[in-house]
C-alpha positions as CSV (number, residue, x, y, z in Angstrom):
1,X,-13.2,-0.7,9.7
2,X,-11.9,-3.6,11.8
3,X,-8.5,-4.8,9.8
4,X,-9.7,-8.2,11.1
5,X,-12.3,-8.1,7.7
6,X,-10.1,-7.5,5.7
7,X,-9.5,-11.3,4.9
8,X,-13.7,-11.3,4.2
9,X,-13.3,-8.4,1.8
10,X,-10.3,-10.5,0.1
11,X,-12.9,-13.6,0.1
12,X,-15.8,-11.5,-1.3
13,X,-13.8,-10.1,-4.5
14,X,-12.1,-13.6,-5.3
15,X,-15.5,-15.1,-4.8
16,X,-16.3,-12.9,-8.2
17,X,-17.9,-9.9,-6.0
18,X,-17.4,-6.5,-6.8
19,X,-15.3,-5.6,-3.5
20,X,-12.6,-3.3,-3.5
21,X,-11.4,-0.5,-0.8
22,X,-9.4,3.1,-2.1
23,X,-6.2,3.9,-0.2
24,X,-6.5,7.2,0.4
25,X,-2.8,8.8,0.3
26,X,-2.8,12.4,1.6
27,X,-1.7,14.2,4.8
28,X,-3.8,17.2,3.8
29,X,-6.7,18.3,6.5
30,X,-8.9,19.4,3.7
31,X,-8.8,16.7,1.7
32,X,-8.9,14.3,4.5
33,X,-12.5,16.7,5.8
34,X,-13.6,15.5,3.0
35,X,-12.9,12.1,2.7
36,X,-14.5,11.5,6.1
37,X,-17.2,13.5,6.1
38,X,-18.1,11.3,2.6
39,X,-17.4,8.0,4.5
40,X,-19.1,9.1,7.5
41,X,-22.7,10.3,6.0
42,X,-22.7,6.5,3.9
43,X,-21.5,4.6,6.7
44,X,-18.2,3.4,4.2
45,X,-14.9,2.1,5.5
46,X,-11.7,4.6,5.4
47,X,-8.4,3.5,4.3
48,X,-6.0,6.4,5.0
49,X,-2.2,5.6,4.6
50,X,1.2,6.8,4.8
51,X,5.0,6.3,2.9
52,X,8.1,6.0,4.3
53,X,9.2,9.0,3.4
54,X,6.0,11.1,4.4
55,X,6.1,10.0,7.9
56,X,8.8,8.2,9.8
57,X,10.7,8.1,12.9
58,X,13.0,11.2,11.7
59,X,10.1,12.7,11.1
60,X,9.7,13.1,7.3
61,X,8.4,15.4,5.2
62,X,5.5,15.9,7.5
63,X,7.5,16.5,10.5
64,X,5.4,13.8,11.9
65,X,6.2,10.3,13.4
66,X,4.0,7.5,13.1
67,X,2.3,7.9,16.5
68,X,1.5,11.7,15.4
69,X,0.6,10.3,12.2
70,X,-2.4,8.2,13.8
71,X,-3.5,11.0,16.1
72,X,-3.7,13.5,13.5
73,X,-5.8,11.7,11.3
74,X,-8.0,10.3,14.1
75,X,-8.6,13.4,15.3
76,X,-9.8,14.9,11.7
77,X,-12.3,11.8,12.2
78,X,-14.0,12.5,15.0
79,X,-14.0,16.1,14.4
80,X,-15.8,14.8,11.1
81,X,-18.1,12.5,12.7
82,X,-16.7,9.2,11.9
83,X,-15.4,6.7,14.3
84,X,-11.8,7.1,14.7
85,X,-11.2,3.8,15.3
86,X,-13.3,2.4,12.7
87,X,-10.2,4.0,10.1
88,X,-7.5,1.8,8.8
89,X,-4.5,3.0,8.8
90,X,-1.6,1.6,6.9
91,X,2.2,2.4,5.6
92,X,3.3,2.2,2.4
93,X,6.6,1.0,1.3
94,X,8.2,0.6,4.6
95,X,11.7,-0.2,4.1
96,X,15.0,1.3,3.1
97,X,13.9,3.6,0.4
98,X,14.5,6.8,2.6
99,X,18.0,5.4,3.5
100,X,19.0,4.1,0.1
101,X,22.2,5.9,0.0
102,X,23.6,4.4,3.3
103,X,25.2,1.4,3.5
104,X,23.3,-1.3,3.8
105,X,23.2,-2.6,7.7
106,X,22.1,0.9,8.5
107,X,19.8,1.4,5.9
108,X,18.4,-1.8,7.2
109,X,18.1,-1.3,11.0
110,X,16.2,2.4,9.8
111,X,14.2,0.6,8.0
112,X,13.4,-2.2,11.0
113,X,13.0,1.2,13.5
114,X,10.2,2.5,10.6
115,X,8.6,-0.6,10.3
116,X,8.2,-0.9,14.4
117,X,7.1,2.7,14.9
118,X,4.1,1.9,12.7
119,X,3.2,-0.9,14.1
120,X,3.6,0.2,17.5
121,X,1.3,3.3,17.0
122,X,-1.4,1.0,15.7
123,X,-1.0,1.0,11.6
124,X,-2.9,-2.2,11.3
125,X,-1.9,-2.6,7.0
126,X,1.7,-2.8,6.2
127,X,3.7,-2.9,3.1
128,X,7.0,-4.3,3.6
129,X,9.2,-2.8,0.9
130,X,12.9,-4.2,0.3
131,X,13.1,-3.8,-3.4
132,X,15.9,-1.0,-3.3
133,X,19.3,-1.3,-3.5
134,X,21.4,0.4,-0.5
135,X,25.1,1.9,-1.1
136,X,27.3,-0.9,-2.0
137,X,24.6,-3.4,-3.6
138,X,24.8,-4.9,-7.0
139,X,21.4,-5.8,-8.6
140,X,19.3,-7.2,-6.0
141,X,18.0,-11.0,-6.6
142,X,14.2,-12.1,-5.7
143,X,15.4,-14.3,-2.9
144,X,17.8,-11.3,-1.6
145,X,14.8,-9.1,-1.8
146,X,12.5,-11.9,0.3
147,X,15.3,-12.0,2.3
148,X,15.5,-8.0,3.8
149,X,11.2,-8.0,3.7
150,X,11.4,-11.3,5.8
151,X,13.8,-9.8,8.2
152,X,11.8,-6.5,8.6
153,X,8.8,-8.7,9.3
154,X,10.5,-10.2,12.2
155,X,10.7,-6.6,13.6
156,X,7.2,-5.9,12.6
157,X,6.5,-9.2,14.6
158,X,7.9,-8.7,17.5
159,X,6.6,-5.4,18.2
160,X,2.4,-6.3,17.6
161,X,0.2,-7.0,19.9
162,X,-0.8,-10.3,20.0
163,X,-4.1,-9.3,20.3
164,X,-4.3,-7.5,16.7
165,X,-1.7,-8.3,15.0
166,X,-0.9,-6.5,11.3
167,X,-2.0,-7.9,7.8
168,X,1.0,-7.6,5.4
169,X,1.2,-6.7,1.6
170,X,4.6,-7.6,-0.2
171,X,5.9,-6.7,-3.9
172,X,6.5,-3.9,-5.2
173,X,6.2,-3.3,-8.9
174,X,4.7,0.0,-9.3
175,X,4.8,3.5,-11.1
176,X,6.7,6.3,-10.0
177,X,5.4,8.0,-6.5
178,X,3.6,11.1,-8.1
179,X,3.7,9.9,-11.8
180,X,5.9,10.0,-14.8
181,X,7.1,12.3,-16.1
182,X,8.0,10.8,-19.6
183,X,6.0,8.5,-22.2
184,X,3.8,5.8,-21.0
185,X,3.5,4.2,-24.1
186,X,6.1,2.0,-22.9
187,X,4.5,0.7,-19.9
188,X,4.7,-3.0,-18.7
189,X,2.0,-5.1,-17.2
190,X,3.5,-7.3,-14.5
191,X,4.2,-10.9,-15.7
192,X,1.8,-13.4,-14.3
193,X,4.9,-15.9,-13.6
194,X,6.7,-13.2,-12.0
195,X,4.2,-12.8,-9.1
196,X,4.4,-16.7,-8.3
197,X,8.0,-16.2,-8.1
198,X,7.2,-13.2,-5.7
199,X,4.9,-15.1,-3.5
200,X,7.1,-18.2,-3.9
201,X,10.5,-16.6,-2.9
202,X,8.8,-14.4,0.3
203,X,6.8,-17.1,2.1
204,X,10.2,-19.7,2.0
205,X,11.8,-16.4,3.4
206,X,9.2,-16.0,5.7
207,X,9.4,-19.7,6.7
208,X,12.9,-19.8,7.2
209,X,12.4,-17.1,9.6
210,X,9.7,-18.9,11.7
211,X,7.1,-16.5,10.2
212,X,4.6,-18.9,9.3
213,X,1.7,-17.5,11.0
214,X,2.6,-13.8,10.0
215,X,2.5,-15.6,6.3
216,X,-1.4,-16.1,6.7
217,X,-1.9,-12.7,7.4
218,X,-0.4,-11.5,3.8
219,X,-3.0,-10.0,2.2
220,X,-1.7,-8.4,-1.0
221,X,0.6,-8.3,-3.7
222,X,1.9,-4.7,-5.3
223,X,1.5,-5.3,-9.3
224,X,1.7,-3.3,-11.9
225,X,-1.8,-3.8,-14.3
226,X,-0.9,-1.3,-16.5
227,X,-2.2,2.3,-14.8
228,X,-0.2,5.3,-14.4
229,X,-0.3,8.7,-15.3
230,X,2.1,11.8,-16.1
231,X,1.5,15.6,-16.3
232,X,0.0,15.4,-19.6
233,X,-1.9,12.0,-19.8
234,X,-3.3,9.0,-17.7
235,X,-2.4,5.2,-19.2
236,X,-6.0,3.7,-18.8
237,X,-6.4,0.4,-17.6
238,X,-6.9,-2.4,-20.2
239,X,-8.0,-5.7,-18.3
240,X,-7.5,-8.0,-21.4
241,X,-3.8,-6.7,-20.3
242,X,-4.2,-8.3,-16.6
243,X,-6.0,-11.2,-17.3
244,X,-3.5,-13.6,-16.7
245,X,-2.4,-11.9,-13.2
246,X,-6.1,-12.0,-12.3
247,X,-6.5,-15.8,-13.0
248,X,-2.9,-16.8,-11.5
249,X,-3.6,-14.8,-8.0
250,X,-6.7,-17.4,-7.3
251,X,-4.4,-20.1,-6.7
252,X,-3.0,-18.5,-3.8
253,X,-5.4,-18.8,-1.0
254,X,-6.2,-15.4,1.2
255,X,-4.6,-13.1,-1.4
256,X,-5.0,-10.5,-3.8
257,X,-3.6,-7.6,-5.9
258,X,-2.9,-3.6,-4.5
259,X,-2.5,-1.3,-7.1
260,X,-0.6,2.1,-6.9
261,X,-1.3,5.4,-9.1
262,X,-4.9,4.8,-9.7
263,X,-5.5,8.5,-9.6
264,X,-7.5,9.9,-12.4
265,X,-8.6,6.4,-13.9
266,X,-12.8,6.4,-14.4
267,X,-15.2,5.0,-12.6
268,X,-15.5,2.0,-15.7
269,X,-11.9,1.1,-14.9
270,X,-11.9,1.3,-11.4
271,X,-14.9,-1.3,-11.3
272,X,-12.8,-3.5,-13.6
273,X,-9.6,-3.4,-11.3
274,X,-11.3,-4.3,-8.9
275,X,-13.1,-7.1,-11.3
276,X,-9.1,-8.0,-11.8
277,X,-9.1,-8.9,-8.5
278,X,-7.5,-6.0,-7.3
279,X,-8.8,-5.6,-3.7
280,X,-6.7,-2.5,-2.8
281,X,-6.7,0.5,-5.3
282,X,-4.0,3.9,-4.2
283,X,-5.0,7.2,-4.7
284,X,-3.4,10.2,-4.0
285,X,-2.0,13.4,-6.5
286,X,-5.6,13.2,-7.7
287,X,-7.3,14.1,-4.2
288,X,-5.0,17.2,-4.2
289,X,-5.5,18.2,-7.5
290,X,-9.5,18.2,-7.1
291,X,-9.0,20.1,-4.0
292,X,-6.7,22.9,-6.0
293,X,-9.5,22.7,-8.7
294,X,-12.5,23.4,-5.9
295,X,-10.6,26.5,-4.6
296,X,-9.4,27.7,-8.1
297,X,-13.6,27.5,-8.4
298,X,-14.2,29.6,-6.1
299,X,-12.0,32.2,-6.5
């Protein structure tokens, strides 16, 4: 899939199409196989993407930097039969998360080194992630926030190619990596006047930075529409719940939602996330869990 249609898909789903793309989560060959080899006998896009922590320039828990990130799942493409370059490849919460307990100007040029080692190896969809606190932060405002994701753009910015430059997703308002592992009960839907105030507070960052052209090319914004799950249960999602979020996004041109922990949801409230104009929809646990379930079958 060429990231350059990505701004049609966004057009299609706010235009009240069905139109929606899974991010596929995993660094596991198997389940990767068989993601592809899906995609490639229907001729349907691939979204495959990575986290900060998974794979960065220290190697994370993969062992694997972005650039062996790429060629590793490129090369389970074509051995699949799918165009490796027709894959999208993105990273997910780039920022200081793996460096949290640093102070904060290291934490920060890490996070600037992650964010240019994706986008030099060619991850073409990235999530700028500055929600965390570092060692020796107090509670971090929204502009503060807009502030370190505007700066990591600039490093993001400088490394593209001007020839195909990344589209950027911002916000970050999401369950816990891997679920919860308490009550969901308690679960909150993002507030509809919250994401203005995200979009708001990032693209004044973004201008004061001289980022105005990178601005056009944000695509998404992380909410939370009430999905998650635990080792015990999965919080369905309710779109009477999102209904506001789904009206308020429309009056930002060129955007729309991404939401995180949509494993084990059904196929119903899949199709109505993505009627709640939520373009983007993250997968993960789940593709690991049916492949333990296939191989527990055939034992």
């Amino acid at each position: 899939m060429d990231p350059a249609s990505l701004p049609q898909l966004l057009d299609r789903n706010r235009s009240g199409l069905r139109a929606g793309l899974p991010s596929f989560c995993t660094a596991n060959r198997w389940a990767l196989e068989a993601i592809f080899d899906f995609a490639a006998a229907r001729s349907l896009p691939v979204l495959v993407e990575a986290t900060c922590n998974q794979v960065n320039q220290f190697g994370g828990y993969t062992g694997m930097q972005a650039a062996d990130c790429r060629a590793y799942i490129r090369a389970i493409a074509a051995d699949c039969g799918y165009d490796p370059d027709a894959a999208l490849l993105g990273g997910d919460h780039l920022g200081p998360n793996p460096w949290k307990s640093e102070p904060v100007d290291t934490a920060l040029s890490h996070a600037a080194d992650l964010v240019r080692s994706y986008v030099g190896a060619g991850f073409s969809k990235i999530h700028l992630d500055a929600s965390m606190g570092c060692a020796g932060d107090g509670t971090l405002s929204p502009t503060e926030i807009a502030e370190r994701t505007a700066r990591l753009c600039v490093a993001a910015e400088r490394q593209a190619s001007g020839d195909a430059p990344p589209c950027y997703v911002i916000g970050t308002e999401v369950p816990t990596p891997g679920g919860e592992t308490g009550d969901l009960s308690d679960l909150a839907v993002t507030d509809a006047h919250s994401v203005a105030e995200t979009i708001d507070t990032h693209r004044i960052a973004f201008s004061r930075h001289g980022l105005d052209e990178a601005w056009r090319r944000v695509v998404a914004v992380v909410t939370q529409p009430g999905v998650d799950f635990s080792d015990s249960s999965v919080r369905p999602f309710r779109p009477d719940a999102a209904r506001a979020l789904a009206r308020i996004i429309l009056d930002h041109p060129g955007m729309a939602y991404e939401a995180h922990s949509t494993d084990y949801q059904t196929v119903g409230a899949l199709q109505d996330l993505v009627d709640s104009r939520y373009v983007f929809l993250k997968v993960g646990p789940e593709l690991t869990f049916a492949l333990r379930e296939a191989i527990m079958l055939l034992a």
